[in-house]
C-alpha positions in Angstrom: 14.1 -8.7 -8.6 13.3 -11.5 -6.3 10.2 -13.8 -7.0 8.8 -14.9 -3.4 5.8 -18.2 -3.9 4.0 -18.9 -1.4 3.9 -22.7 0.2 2.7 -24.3 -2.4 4.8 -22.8 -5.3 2.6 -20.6 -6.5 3.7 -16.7 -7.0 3.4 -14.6 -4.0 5.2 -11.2 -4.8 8.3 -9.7 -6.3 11.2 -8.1 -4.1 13.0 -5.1 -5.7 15.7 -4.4 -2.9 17.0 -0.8 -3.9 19.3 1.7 -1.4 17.6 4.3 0.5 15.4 3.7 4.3 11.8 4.0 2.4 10.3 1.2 0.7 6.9 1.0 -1.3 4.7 -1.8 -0.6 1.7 -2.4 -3.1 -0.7 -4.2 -1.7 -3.6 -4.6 -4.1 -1.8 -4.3 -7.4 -2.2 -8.2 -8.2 -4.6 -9.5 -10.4 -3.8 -13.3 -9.8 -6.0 -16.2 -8.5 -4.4 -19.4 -8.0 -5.0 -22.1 -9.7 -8.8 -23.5 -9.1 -10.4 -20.7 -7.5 -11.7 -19.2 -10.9 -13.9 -22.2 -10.8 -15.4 -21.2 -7.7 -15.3 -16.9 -7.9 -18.3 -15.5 -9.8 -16.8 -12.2 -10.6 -15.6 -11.1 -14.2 -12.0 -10.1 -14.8 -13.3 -6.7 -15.3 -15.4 -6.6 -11.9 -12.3 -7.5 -9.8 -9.8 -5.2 -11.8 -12.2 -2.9 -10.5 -12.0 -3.2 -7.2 -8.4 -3.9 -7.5 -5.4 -1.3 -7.7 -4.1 -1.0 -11.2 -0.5 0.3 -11.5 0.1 1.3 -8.1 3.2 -0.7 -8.5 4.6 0.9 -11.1 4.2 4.6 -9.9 7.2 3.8 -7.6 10.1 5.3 -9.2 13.7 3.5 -10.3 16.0 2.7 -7.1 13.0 2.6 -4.5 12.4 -0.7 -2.5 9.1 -2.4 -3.9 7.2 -5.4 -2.7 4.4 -5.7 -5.1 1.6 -8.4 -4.5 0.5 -10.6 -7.4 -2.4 -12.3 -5.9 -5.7 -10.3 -5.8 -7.6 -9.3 -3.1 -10.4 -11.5 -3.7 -8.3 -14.5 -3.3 -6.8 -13.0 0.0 -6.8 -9.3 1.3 -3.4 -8.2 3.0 -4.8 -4.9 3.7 -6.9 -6.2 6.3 -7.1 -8.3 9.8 -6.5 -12.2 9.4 -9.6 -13.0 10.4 -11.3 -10.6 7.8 -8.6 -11.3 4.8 -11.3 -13.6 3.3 -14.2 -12.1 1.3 -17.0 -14.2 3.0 -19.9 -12.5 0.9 -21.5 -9.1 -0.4 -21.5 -7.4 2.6 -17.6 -8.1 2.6 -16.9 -6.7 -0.8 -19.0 -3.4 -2.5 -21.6 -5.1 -2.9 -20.2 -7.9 -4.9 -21.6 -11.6 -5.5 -18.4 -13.3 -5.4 -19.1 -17.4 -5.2 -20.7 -19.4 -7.7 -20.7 -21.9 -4.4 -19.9 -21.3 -0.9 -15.3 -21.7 -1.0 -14.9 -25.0 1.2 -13.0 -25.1 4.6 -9.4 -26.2 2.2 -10.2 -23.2 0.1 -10.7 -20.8 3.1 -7.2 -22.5 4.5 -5.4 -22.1 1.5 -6.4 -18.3 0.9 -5.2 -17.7 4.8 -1.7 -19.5 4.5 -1.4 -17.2 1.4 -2.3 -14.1 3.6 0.5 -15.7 6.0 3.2 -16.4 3.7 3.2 -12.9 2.5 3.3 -11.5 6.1 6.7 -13.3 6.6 8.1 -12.1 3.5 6.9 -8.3 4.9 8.4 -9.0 8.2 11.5 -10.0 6.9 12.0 -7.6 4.3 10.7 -4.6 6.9 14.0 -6.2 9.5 16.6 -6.0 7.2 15.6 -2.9 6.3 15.4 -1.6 10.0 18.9 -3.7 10.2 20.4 -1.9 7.0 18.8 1.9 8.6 17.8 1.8 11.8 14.6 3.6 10.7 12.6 3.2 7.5 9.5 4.5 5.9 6.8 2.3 4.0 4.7 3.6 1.5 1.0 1.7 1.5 0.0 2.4 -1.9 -3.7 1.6 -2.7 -5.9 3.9 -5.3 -9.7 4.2 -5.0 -12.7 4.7 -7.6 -14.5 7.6 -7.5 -17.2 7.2 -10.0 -18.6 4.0 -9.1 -22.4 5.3 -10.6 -21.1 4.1 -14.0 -18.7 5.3 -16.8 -20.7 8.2 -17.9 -21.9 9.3 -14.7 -21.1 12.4 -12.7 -17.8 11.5 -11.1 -17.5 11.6 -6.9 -17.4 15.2 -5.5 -14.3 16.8 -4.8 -14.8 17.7 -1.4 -14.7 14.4 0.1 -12.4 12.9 -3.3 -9.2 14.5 -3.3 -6.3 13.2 -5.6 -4.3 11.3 -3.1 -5.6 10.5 0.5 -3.1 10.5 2.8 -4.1 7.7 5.8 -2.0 8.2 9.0 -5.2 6.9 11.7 -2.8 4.0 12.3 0.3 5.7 13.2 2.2 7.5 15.9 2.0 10.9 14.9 3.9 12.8 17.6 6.4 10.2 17.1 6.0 10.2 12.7 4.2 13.5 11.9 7.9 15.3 10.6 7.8 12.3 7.9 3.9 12.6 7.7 4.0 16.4 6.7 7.2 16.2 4.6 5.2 13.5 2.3 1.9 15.9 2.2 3.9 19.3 1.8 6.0 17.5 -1.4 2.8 16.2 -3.2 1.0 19.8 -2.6 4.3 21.6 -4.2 3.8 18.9 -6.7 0.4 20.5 -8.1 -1.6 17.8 -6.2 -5.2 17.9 -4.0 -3.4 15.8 -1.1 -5.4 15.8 2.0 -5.0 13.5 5.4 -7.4 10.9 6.9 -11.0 12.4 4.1 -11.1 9.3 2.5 -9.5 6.8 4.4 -7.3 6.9 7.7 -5.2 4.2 6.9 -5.7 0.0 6.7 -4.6 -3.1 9.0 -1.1 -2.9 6.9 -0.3 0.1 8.5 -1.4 -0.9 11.6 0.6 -3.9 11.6 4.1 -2.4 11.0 3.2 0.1 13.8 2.4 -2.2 16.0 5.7 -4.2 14.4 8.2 -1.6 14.5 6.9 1.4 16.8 10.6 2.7 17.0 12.4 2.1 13.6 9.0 1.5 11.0 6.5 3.9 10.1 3.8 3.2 7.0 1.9 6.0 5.5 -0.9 5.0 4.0 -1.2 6.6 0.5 -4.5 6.1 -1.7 -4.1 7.8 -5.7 -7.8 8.2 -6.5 -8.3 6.7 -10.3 -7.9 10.2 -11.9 -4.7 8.0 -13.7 -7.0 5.5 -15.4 -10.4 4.7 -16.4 -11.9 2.6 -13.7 -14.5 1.4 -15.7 -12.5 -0.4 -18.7 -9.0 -0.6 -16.9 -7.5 2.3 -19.7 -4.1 3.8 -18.4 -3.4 7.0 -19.0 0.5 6.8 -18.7 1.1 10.9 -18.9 -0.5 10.4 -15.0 0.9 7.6 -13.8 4.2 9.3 -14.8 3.1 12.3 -12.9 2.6 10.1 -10.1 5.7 8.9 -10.0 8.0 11.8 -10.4 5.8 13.5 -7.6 6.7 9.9 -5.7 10.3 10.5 -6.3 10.5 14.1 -4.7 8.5 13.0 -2.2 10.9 9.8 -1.0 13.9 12.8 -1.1 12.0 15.0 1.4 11.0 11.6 3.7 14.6 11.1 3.3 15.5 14.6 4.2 13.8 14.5 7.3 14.7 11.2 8.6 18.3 12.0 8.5 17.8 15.8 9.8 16.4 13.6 12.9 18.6 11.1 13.0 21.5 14.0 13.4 19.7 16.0 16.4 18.6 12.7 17.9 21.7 10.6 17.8 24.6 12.8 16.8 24.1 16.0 19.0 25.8 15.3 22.6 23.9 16.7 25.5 24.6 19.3 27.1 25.5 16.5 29.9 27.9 15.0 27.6 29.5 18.3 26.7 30.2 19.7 30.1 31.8 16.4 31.1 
């Protein structure tokens, strides 16, 4: 595992470099603030953990690439645009009061050089993969709360809620949808509710290696509602998570399947052209 700190030595990620053309990238699985900001944030532990995405990290299974942010999203948030990576106020975050005081122009520059750093580290881990491959798959993984009326309240309905929320607004789909349905099909043979774009079609991360890697790079965006923990006290339930991540694993062997099944009729078959001559 490689430990990646931002500019100003602080921890930024961890690199697990594993064999294989899909990588897992989880986002909002940090809980970190760097040093000083606690002074200025108003929130409790428990009201970011919250809003944050417990475990995603670990749902990815042994032998899978993994970047894993440490920092959390209300320092910086690498799901979104630079110029939005910032909580500003409420209207920013659920609701949320997050300052005790107004975060100064240094803090503000600080949070963005953060949101910077770990955009190199994507782009250079998301090169050598398209070096190593030629074309590579990223799992987004994010989770999202579905009873946000309180801990004994009715929980979110189904309809619009299901288990895992497959995002793919931000991609190419005549170009990706073999991957796109190979990922879906394995987590519905898997015994779970996966559905595309009900929730959420898919956040500037995915954009951004689109717009990246159009050719080689594709990132499905992959949200686990919090059926695998109690989003109100943080509680695991490992039995899921373990679910999660066997389902993961069959999954990454059908992405794999159908990435090489293209790579042979793309780049192996001669044309008819090639064959006459």
């Amino acid at each position: 595992m490689e430990r990646v700190a931002d500019r100003y030595g602080v921890p930024l990620a961890s690199v697990v470099r594993a064999e294989g053309p899909v990588v897992a990238f989880a986002l909002h699985a940090g809980h970190a603030l760097r040093p000083g900001l606690d002074e200025v944030s108003a929130l409790s532990e428990d009201d970011r953990l919250r809003e944050e995405d417990p475990y995603t990290a670990t749902m990815v299974p042994d032998g899978v690439s993994l970047v894993e942010a440490v920092r959390s999203r209300f320092e910086v948030d690498l799901n979104r645009p630079r110029e939005r990576a910032v909580y500003r106020g409420p209207e920013d975050a659920w609701g949320l009061d997050l300052y005790r005081r107004p975060p100064s122009a240094d803090v503000l520059s600080a949070s963005l050089s953060v949101y910077d750093d770990f955009y190199e580290t994507a782009h250079a881990v998301l090169t050598q993969m398209e070096r190593d491959h030629g074309r590579f798959v990223v799992l987004d993984l994010h989770s999202y709360n579905h009873r946000r009326d309180g801990m004994t309240a009715v929980a979110s309905p189904i309809e619009r809620n299901p288990e895992v929320n497959l995002g793919t607004g931000r991609i190419d789909r005549d170009r990706w949808g073999d991957v796109a349905d190979s990922f879906m099909e394995s987590m519905l043979d898997s015994g779970f509710d996966c559905r595309e774009n009900v929730r959420f079609r898919g956040g500037y991360f995915s954009q951004w290696v689109s717009e990246n890697f159009p050719e080689s790079g594709v990132a499905l965006a992959i949200e686990f509602k919090k059926i695998y923990m109690d989003e109100w006290t943080g509680r695991p339930d490992h039995a899921a998570i373990l679910r999660i991540r066997e389902a993961l694993g069959v999954a990454i062997e059908r992405i794999e399947e159908a990435l090489s099944a293209r790579a042979w009729s793309s780049d192996r078959v001669p044309s008819i052209e090639g064959l006459r001559a």
